[in-house]
N, C-alpha and C positions, 0 to 999 in steps of 0.2 A: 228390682229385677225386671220389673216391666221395662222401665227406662233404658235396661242394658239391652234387652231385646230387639227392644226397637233400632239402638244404635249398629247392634250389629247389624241387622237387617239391612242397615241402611250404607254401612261398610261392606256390605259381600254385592251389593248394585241390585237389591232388591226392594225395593219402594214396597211402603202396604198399602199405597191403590193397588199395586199391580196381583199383591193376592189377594185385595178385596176383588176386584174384578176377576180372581177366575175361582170364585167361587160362585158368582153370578152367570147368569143364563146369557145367552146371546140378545136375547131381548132385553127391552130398557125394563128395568123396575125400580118406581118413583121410591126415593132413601125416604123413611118414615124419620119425623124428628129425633125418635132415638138413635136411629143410625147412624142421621147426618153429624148427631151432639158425640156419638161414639167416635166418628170419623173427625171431627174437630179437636177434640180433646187427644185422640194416638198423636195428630200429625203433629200438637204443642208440645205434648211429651217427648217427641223425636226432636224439636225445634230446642228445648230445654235443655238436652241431651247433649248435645252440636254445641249448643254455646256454654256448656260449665266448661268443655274440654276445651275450647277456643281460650278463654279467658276466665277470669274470679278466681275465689278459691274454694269452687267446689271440685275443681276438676278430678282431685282423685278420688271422691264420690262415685264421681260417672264412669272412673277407670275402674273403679272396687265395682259397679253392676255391671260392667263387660265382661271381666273377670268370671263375676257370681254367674252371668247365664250360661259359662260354659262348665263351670265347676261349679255347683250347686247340681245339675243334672247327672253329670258324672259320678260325684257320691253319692247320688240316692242310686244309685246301679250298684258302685261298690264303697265302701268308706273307705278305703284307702288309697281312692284316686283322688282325693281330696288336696293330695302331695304329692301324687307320682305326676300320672297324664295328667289330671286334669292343671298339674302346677307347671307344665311344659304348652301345654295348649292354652291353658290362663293366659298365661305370658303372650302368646304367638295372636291369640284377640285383639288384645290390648295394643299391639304396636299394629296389627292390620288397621284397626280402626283410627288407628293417629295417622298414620299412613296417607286414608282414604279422606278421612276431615280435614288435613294438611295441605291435601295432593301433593305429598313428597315429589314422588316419583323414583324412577332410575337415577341412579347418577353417581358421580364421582365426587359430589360434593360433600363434607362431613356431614350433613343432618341426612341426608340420603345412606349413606353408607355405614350410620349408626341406626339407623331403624331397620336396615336389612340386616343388620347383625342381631338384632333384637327380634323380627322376625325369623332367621336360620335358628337361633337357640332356640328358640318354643317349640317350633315345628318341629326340628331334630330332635328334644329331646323327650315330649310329646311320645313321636313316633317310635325310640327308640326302647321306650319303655312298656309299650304295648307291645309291639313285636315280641322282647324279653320275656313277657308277661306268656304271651302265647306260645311260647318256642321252649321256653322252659319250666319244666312243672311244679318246682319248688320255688319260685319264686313268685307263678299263680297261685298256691297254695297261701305263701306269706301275703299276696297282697286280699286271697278270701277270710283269713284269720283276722282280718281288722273288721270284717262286717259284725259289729255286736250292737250297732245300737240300731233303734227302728229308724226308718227311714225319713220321718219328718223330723225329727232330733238330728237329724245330720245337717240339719241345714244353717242354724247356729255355725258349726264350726266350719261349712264352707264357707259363708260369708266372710267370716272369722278371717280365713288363711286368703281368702280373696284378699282382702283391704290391704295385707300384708302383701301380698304380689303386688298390687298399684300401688302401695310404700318403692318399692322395689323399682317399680319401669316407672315413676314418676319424672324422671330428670330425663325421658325421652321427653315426654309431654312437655316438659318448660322447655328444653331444647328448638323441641318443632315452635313453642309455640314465639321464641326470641328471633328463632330465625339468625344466631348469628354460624357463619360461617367461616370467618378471618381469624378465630380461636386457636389461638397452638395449645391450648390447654384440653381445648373442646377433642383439637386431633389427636391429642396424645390419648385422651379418653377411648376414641374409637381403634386406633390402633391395640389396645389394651384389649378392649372388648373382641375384636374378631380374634386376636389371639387368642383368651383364655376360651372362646367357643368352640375354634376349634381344636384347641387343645386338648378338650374339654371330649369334644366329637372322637378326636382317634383315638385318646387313652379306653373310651368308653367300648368303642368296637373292636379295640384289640382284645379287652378284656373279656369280651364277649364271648369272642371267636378260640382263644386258647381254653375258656373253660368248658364252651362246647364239644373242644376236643380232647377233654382230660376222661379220661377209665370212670372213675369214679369221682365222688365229694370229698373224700377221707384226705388225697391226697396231694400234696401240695403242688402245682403246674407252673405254678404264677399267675400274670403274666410278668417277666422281670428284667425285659428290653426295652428299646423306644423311649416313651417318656418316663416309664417305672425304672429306669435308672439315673432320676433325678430323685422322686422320692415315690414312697410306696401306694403313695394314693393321688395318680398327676390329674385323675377328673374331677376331684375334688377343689384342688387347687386352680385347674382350668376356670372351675366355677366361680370362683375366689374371684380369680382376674377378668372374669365378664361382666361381672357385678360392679366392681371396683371402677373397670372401666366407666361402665354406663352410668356411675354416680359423677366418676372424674368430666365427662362429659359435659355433662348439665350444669356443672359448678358454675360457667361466665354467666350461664342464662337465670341461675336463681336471684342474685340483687339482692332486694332486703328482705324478701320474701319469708319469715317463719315458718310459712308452712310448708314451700320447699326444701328450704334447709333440714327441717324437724322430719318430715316425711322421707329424704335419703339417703338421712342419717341413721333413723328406725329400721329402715329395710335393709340397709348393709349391714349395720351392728347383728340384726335378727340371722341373715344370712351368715354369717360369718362365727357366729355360736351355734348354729346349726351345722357347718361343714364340721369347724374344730371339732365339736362333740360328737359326731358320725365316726371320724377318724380315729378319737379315742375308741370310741366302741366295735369298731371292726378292727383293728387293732389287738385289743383284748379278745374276741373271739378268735382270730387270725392266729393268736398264742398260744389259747387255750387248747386249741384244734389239731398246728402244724407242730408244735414246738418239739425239737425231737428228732424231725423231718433234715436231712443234710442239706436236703436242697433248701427249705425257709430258713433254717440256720443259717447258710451259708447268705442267701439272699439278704435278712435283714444285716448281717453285718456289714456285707457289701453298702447296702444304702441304707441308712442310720437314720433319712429325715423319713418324717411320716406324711406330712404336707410340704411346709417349707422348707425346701435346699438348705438355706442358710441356717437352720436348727436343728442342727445333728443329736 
């Protein structure tokens, strides 16, 4: 965790001379050898930090403690941001920081254009989760009902779901760090990725905004336009295809690497039993609830897939 700290720190253009120095006095005061051994030892651990991600195979260690210091604080607030925001902002760390260590930059070049996609997905969906959190009350409620264990027992399972997020955005990392750009496999990846995010983005805020304006919970609104007439759940699947992407991406730059391959293979297979089984289960509630309803009757016959189009 320290080590992730540091990195961020060091990804947002914050150096920690510059907040050792302003916690210090205007005047000089001589550093006692524990300070100077304390200030020697952060700046390795930051040094340490910079080169797993550069190169070896620790790097998604160092991705799993970028991750952990913004989602380990997150769940000791609530346990259930352990997978909402903090698994939106998880994400949104982890590719600032490749970013910043990289020096991507702007551009229209594939590795540039796959970390801002990697970037927009955290952030968006991060932010969009929190907002829902606050703006609707039954869904503040579901994510206060997950607070049951104390709050240093939460941190096992943030670590946990971290390691599993850098499973996940690991094939940025090999990506930035091959550097290749002449990829049609790499482009097709990213092309992949900004669709499914923003796919991902509109199905989520149309969904939003019709249920904001439905009377009540009881009664079925949809939404059952746009992309819910491909199938009943297009954010899920958006999700699907940003993930997929961002694994198809990384594929030229992993080689013989086992622990790229092993690492974004874990993290899609994980992802992807996680959507299917969501969909199963709102599904089943979605039945339990509208079934009856002319308008969901009518709607699920109209569109028959649940996730995937092509599985009526």
């Amino acid at each position: 965790l320290l080590l992730a700290n540091l990195r961020i720190a060091h990804a947002f253009g914050q150096p920690m001379n510059d907040a050792i120095r302003s916690q210090t006095s205007p005047l000089h005061t001589p550093q006692t050898p524990a300070s100077a051994l304390n200030s020697v030892s952060l700046s390795s651990l930051a040094s340490t930090s910079a080169a797993a991600l550069n190169s070896g195979p620790y790097g998604v260690l160092a991705l799993t403690g970028i991750a952990s210091s913004v989602v380990v604080p997150l769940t000791m607030y609530r346990q259930g941001y352990s997978f909402s925001v903090g698994y939106g902002f998880g994400v949104f760390a982890m590719a600032l920081a490749l970013w910043k260590q990289f020096q991507i930059g702007l551009s229209l070049s594939p590795l540039s254009l796959l970390a801002s996609a990697v970037m927009f997905y955290g952030i968006r969906l991060g932010t969009f989760l929190l907002v829902r959190e606050w703006t609707v009350p039954s869904k503040a409620e579901v994510i206060k009902g997950f607070d049951k264990s104390p709050r240093l027992k939460r941190i096992p399972l943030a670590v946990s779901v971290s390691m599993f997020y850098a499973f996940m955005t690991s094939p940025l990392m090999y990506a930035a760090r091959a550097a290749i750009d002449n990829s049609n496999v790499m482009k097709a990846g990213v092309a992949l990725a900004w669709v499914g995010a923003v796919m991902e983005a509109v199905a989520d805020t149309q969904k939003f905004f019709v249920k904001r304006a439905a009377k009540d919970e009881d009664t079925f609104v949809g939404p059952t336009g746009g992309f819910y007439k491909i199938c009943r759940h297009p954010n899920y699947l958006g999700e699907l295809i940003f993930w997929f992407g961002l694994a198809l991406a990384g594929v030229p730059s992993f080689g013989k690497s086992i622990i790229a391959w092993g690492c974004a293979a874990t993290g899609f297979y994980g992802i992807f039993g996680i959507m299917t089984g969501a969909t199963k289960r709102l599904d089943k509630k979605q039945e339990e609830k509208y079934s009856g309803q002319e308008a969901y009757d009518t709607y699920r016959k109209e569109v028959g897939a649940s996730i995937f189009p092509w599985a009526q």
